[in-house]
N, C-alpha and C positions, 0 to 999 in steps of 0.2 A: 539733167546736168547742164551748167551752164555753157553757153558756146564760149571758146576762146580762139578769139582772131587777132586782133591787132591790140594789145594791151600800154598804159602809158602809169609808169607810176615812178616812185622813189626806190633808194636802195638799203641795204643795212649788211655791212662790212662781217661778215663769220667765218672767215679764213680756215678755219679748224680742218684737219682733212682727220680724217676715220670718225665720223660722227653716224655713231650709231642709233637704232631706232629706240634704245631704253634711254637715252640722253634726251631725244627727242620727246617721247615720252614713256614717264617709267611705268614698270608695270604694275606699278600699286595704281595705279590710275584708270586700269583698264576695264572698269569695273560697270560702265556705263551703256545702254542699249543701243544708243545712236549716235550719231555723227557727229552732234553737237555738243559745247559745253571742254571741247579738250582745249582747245586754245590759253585757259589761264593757265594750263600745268607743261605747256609749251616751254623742253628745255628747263625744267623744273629744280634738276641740282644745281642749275648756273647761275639761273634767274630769281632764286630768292635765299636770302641769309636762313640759320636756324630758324631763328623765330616766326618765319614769313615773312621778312620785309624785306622789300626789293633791294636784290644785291647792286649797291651804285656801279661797280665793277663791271657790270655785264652790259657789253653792248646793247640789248632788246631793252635794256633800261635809262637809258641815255636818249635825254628828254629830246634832240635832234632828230632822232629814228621811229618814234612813235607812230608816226602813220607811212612809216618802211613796206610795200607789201612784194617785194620783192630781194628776196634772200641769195649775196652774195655766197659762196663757202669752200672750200678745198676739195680736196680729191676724197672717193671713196664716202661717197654721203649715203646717208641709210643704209647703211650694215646692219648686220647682227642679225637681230628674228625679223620675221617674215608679218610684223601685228601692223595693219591696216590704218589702224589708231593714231600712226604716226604721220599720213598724211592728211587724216581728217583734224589731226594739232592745229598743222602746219595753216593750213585753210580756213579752220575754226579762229586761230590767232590774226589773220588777214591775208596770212601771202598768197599771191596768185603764181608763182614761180618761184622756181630754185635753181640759179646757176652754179654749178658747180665742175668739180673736172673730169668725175665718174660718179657714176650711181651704182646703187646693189640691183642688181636685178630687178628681185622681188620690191624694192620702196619703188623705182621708176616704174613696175608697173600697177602696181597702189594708185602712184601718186597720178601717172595717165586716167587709169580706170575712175577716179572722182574727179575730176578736171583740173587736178594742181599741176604745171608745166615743167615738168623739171630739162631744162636744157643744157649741155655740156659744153662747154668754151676751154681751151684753152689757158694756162696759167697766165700768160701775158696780160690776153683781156682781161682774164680776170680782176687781175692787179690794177687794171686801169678803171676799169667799173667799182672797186674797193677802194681807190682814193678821189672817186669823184665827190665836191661836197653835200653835207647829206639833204640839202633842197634839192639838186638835179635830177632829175627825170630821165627816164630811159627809156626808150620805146621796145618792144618786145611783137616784131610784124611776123604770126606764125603763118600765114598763106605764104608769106616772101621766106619763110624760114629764117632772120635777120632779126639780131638785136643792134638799135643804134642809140648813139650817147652821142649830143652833137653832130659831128662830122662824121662820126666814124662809126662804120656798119661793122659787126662782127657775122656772118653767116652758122647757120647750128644743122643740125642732120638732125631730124627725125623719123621713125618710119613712116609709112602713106597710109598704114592701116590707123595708128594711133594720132596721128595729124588730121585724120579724115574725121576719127570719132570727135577729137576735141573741138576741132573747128567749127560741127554740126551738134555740139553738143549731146552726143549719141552716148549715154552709157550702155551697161547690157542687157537692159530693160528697155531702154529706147529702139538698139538696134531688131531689139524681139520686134517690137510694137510695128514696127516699118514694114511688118508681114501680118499685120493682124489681119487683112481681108483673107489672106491666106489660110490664117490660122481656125477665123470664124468657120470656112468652106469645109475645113479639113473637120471641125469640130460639128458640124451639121451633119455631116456623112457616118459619124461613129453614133449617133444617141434612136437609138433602136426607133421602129417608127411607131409604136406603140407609147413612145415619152411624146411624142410631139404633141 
């Protein structure tokens, strides 16, 4: 997994609050073995007319936000089921973060566990990072726990366990791996001494 420390990108304004993970993405979609490739079907009833063509309607399609990789959005973001798929969308599309004013449990830790950031701010910031325009850059410093826009730092909580993996880019294969001398010792002791 990639480490995520001090991140600098654009924004893209999704205000919507109950956005749940078939919105995100639906389940006709979930049909694929790995991580990659969900990003076109990213928000897929919003993001494209009947026929497949990009709805002009939809913010993700408003030629400004294109290279957005940090997703504004309301309260109560990933609800509903518990499908994985929805952060590997999110990531596969570009974003490296989701600010939002609550997460579902289960998407916040998806979204930890493959290294997508989702941090919880307040409605206020919120609002102020949603009407910045869509060239400004915002810094997202997870060691300082601090997102800044210009002058102004908003601070976010994370836990020290999921800030620790993200930072070191530790998934749960990685943090296995951090014991493999361990593991190798433990696994020389079990294999009879007649396999040697």
């Amino acid at each position: 997994m990639e480490a995520f420390t001090v991140y600098t990108g654009t924004t893209v304004p999704f205000m919507n609050d109950n956005v749940d993970t078939d919105q995100i993405i639906p389940k006709s979609y979930l049909k694929r073995v790995d991580k990659k490739g969900f990003g076109e079907f990213l928000f897929d009833d919003w993001r494209y007319l009947d026929d497949r063509r990009p709805n002009p309607e939809f913010v993700l399609n408003f030629p400004q936000y294109e290279q957005a990789t940090i997703l504004i959005s309301g309260d109560n973001f990933g609800s509903g089921s518990s499908r994985e798929h929805a952060a590997w969308a999110l990531m596969d599309y570009g974003f490296k973060a989701v600010i939002a004013g609550s997460f579902s449990d289960i998407f916040y830790m998806n979204a930890t566990k493959n290294g997508l950031l989702p941090i919880q701010l307040p409605q206020d910031a919120r609002k102020q990072l949603a009407a910045l325009p869509a060239d400004a850059t915002i810094t997202i410093d997870l060691p300082a726990q601090e997102v800044r826009a210009g002058a102004t730092t908003w601070p976010f909580a994370i836990d020290a366990n999921w800030k620790n993996k993200l930072v070191n880019g530790l998934d749960e294969i990685g943090i296995t791996l951090q014991d493999q001398a361990l593991i190798a010792a433990y696994e020389e002791k079990q294999v009879p001494t007649y396999w040697r």
